[in-house]
C-alpha positions as CSV (number, residue, x, y, z in Angstrom):
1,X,-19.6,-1.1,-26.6
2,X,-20.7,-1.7,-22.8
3,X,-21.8,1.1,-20.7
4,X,-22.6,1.8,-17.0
5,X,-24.7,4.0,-15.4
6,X,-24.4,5.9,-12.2
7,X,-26.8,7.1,-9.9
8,X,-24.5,9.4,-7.6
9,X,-27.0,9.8,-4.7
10,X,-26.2,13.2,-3.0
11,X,-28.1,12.6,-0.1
12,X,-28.0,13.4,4.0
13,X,-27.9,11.0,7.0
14,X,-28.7,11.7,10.1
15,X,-26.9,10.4,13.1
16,X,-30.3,10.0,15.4
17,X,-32.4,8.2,13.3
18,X,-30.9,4.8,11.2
19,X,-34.2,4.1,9.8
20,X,-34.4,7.6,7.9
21,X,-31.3,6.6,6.0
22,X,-32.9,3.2,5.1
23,X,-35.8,5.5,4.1
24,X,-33.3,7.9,2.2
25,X,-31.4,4.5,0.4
26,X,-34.6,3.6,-0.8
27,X,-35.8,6.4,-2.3
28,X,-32.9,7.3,-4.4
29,X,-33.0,4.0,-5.5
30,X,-36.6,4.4,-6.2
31,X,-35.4,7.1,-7.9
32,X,-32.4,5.4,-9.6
33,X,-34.4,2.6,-10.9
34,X,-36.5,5.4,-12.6
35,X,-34.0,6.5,-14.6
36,X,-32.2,3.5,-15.6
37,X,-29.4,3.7,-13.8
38,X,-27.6,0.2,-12.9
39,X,-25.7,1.5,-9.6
40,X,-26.8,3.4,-7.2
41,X,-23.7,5.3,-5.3
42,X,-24.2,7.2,-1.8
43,X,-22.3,8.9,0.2
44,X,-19.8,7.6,2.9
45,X,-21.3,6.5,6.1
46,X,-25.1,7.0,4.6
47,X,-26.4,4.5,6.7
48,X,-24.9,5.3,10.3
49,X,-23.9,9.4,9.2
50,X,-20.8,11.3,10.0
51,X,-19.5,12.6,13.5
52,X,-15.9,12.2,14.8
53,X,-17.3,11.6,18.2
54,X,-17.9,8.4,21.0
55,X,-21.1,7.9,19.7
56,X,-20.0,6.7,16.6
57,X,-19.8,3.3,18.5
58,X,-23.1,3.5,19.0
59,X,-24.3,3.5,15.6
60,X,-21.6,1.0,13.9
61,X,-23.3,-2.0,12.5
62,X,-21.6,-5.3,11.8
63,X,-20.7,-5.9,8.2
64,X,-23.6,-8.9,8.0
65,X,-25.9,-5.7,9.6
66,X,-25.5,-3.9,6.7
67,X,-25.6,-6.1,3.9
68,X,-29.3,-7.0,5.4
69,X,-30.2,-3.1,5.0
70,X,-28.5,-2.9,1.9
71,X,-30.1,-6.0,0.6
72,X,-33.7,-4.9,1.2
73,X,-33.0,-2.0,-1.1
74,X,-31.4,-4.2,-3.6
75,X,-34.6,-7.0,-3.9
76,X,-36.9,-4.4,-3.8
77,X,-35.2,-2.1,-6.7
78,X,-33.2,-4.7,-8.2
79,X,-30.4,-2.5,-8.8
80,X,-26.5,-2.5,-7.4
81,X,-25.5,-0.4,-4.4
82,X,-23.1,1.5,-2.5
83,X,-23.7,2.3,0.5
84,X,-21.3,3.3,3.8
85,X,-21.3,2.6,7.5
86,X,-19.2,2.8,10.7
87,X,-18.4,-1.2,10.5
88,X,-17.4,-3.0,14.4
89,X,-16.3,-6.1,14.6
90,X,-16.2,-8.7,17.3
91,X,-13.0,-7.2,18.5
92,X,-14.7,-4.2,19.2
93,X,-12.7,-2.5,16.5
94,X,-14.7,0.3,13.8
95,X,-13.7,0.4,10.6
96,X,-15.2,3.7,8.0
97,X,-16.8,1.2,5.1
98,X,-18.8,1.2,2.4
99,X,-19.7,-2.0,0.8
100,X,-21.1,-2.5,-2.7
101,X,-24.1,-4.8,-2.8
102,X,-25.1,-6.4,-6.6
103,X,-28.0,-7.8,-7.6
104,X,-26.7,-11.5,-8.1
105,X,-25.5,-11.5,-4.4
106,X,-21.9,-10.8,-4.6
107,X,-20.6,-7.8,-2.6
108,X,-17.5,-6.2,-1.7
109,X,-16.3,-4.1,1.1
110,X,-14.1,-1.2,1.1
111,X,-12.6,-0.1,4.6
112,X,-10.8,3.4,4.4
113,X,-7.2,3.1,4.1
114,X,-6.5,6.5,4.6
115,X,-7.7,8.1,7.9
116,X,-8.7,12.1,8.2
117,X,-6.6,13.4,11.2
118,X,-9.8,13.9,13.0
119,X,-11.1,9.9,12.6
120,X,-7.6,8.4,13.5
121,X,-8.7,8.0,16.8
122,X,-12.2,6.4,15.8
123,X,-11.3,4.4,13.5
124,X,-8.8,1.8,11.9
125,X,-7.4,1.9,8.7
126,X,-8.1,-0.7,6.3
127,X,-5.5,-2.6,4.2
128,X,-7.1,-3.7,1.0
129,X,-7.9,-2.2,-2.2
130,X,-10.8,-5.1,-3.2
131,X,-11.9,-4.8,-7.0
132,X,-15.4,-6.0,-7.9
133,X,-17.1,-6.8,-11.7
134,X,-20.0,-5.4,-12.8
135,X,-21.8,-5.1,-16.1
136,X,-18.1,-5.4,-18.0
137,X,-16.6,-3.0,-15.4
138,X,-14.0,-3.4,-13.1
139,X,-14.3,-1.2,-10.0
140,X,-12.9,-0.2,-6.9
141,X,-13.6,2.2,-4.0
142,X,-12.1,4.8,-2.0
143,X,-13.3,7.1,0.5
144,X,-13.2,11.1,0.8
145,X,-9.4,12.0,2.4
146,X,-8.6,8.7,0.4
147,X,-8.2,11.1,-2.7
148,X,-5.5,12.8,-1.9
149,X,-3.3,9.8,-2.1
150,X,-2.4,8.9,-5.6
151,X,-0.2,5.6,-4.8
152,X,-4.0,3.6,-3.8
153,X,-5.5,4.4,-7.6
154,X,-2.4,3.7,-9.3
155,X,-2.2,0.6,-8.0
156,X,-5.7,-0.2,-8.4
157,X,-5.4,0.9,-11.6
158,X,-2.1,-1.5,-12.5
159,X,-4.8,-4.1,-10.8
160,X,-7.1,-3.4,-14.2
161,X,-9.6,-1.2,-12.5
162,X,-11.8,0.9,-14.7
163,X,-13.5,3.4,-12.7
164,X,-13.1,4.4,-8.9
165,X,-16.1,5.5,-7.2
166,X,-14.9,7.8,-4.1
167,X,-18.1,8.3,-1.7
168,X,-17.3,11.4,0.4
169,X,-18.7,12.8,4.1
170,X,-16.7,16.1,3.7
171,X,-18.4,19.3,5.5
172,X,-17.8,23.0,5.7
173,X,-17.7,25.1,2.8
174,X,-19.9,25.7,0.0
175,X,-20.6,23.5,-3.1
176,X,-18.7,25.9,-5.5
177,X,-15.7,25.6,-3.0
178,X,-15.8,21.9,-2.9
179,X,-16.0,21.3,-6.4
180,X,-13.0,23.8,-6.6
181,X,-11.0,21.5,-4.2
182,X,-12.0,18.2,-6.1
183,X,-10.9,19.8,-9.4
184,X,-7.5,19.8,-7.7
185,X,-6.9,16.8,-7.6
186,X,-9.5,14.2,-8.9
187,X,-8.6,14.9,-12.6
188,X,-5.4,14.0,-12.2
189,X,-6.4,10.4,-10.9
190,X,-8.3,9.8,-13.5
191,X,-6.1,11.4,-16.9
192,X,-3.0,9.6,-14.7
193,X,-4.4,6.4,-14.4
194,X,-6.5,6.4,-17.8
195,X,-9.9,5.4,-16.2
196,X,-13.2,7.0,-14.8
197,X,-13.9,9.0,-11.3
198,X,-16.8,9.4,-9.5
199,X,-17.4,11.5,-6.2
200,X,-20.5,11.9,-4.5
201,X,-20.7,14.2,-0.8
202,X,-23.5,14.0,1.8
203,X,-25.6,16.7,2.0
204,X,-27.2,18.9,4.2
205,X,-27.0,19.5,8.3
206,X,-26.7,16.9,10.8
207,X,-27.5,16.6,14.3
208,X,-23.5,17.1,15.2
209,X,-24.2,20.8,13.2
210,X,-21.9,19.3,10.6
211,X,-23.0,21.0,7.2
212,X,-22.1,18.9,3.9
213,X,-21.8,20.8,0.6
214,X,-24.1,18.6,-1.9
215,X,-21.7,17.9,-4.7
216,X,-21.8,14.8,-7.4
217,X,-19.6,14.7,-10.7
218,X,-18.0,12.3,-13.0
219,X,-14.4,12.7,-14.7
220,X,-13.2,10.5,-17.5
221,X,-10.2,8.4,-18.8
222,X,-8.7,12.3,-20.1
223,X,-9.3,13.9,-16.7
224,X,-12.4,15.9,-18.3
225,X,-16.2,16.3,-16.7
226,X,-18.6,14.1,-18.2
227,X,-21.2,17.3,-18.2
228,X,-21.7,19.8,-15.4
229,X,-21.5,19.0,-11.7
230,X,-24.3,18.6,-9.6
231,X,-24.2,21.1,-6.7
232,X,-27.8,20.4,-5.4
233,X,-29.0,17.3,-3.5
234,X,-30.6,14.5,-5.4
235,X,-29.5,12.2,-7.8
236,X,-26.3,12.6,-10.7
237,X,-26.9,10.3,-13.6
238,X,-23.7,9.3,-15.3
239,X,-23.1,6.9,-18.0
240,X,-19.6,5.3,-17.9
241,X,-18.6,4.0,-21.5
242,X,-16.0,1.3,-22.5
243,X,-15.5,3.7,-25.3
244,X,-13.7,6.5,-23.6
245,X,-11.3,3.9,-22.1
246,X,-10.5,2.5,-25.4
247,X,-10.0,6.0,-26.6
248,X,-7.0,6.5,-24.3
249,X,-6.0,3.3,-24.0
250,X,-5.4,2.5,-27.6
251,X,-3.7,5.7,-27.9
252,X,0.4,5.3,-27.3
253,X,0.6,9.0,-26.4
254,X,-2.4,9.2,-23.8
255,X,-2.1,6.3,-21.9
256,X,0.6,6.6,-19.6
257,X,0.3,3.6,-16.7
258,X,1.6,0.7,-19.5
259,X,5.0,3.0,-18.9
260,X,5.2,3.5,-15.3
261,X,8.8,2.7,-13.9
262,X,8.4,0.8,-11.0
263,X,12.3,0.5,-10.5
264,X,13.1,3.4,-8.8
C-alpha cells in the first residue's frame, strides 16, 4: 500500500533577518531529501517568524512572494513543502498562511480560520478548508489555535481528507508541557475523524524574546503516537501509511465519521 513521509522541520525564524529562514528552509530540506522524506513540514510563519506586533506588516509577503521562496527550495531539493508566512494583499489586509508547494507545480494555501486572541487584531481569518493530493494522500492544513476546534477537521475529514498537518508558532512553556497540552486534544482529532495528525512548533528565541518549545509528533487513524515525540529541534521523520487508515476504516466498530448525525 502507498505511504508518505514526513519531514516535521522543528526549526526557528527570526523576525530580523528573512534570508536566514530561506537559509533555515533549505537546510531542512537538504536534510529531508537525505532521508527520503517526500514532504517537508515547517512551522507556521517560518518564513516571516512570529510576533503579535505592527511590524508584522513589515515582514508580510504577498502570496506570489512566497511561492518564489518556497519554489527555490523545491527545484533545488525536489521535494514538497510547507511552509508559513504573514500573507498581505493588495487591500492591505494580512492573513497567518502557510502554503504547500509540490514538486509538479501545484500548491495550495491555507489561511488561519481560527485567530489566537492575541492575533485578532493582526490578522484576518480565513474562510476555506482547501484539500490538496499528494502521493495517494489527501491533505489539509490547520494552524496552531486552529486545533482546538474540532468542527474544521470533521468537516475536512467528511471532505475525504486523510491526514491534517497542523504547523504551530506556540511559545512559553517547556517541551514536556507542550506535548502534555497536544495530547489533550490532538488524539481525539485524529481517533474522531479516523485519519493521521501531524504538529510541528518553532523553536528556539526570537528577537520579540518569544521562546518556542521544539516539539514534532505524529498521531494515527486510532489517536495513537506513531513512535516517541521529538522534543529537540531538527527534523521528525514520519511515514504515513494507507494501511492504518484501512485498518480503521474497514472496521464497523472503529470508524465513527460514516455515522455522524448531521440532523440535529
Amino acid at each position: 500500500m502507498e505511504s508518505l513521509r514526513l519531514a516535521l522541520a522543528s526549526v526557528s525564524a527570526s523576525l530580523a533577518d528573512p534570508h536566514a529562514n530561506v537559509q533555515t528552509m533549505h537546510q531542512a530540506c537538504r536534510k529531508a531529501r537525505e532521508a527520503r522524506a517526500d514532504l517537508v513540514v515547517l512551522p507556521e510563519l517560518s518564513l516571516t517568524g512570529y510576533a503579535n506586533a505592527s511590524g508584522a506588516a513589515n515582514r508580510a509577503l504577498t502570496e506570489e512572494q512566497a511561492l518564489d521562496l518556497i519554489e527555490g527550495a523545491v527545484d533545488a531539493f525536489g521535494i514538497g513543502i510547507l511552509a508559513g508566512y504573514a500573507e498581505k494583499n493588495a487591500a492591505g489586509e494580512m492573513y497567518a498562511s502557510h502554503t504547500a508547494l509540490l514538486p509538479d507545480g501545484g500548491h495550495t494555501t491555507y489561511r488561519k480560520l481560527h485567530l489566537a486572541p492575541p492575533e485578532k487584531g493582526l490578522y484576518r481569518p480565513g474562510t476555506d478548508l482547501p484539500l490538496f493530493a499528494f502521493k495517494g494522500f489527501t491533505i489539509g492544513m490547520m494552524l496552531c489555535y486552529d486545533a482546538h476546534f474540532p468542527l474544521a477537521f470533521h468537516r475536512m475529514a467528511q471532505d475525504s481528507a486523510d491526514l491534517i498537518i497542523v504547523p504551530h508558532a506556540s511559545p512559553r512553556g517547556t517541551s514536556e508541557e507542550k506535548y502534555d497540552s497536544w495530547m489533550r486534544h490532538l488524539p481525539a482529532r485524529a481517533f474522531d475523524n479516523g485519519l493521521w495528525v501531524a504538529a510541528v512548533n518553532q523553536c528556539g528565541t526570537n528577537e520579540a524574546n518569544l521562546s518556542f518549545p521544539p516539539l514534532a509528533l505524529a498521531l494515527d487513524p486510532s489517536g495513537h503516537l506513531t513512535g516517541p515525540p521529538r522534543l529537540t529541534e531538527g527534523l521528525h521523520l514520519v511515514t504515513i501509511s494507507q494501511k492504518k487508515l484501512t485498518d480503521v476504516r474497514s472496521h464497523p466498530m472503529r470508524y465513527f465519521l460514516p455515522n455522524t448525525r448531521n440532523d440535529l
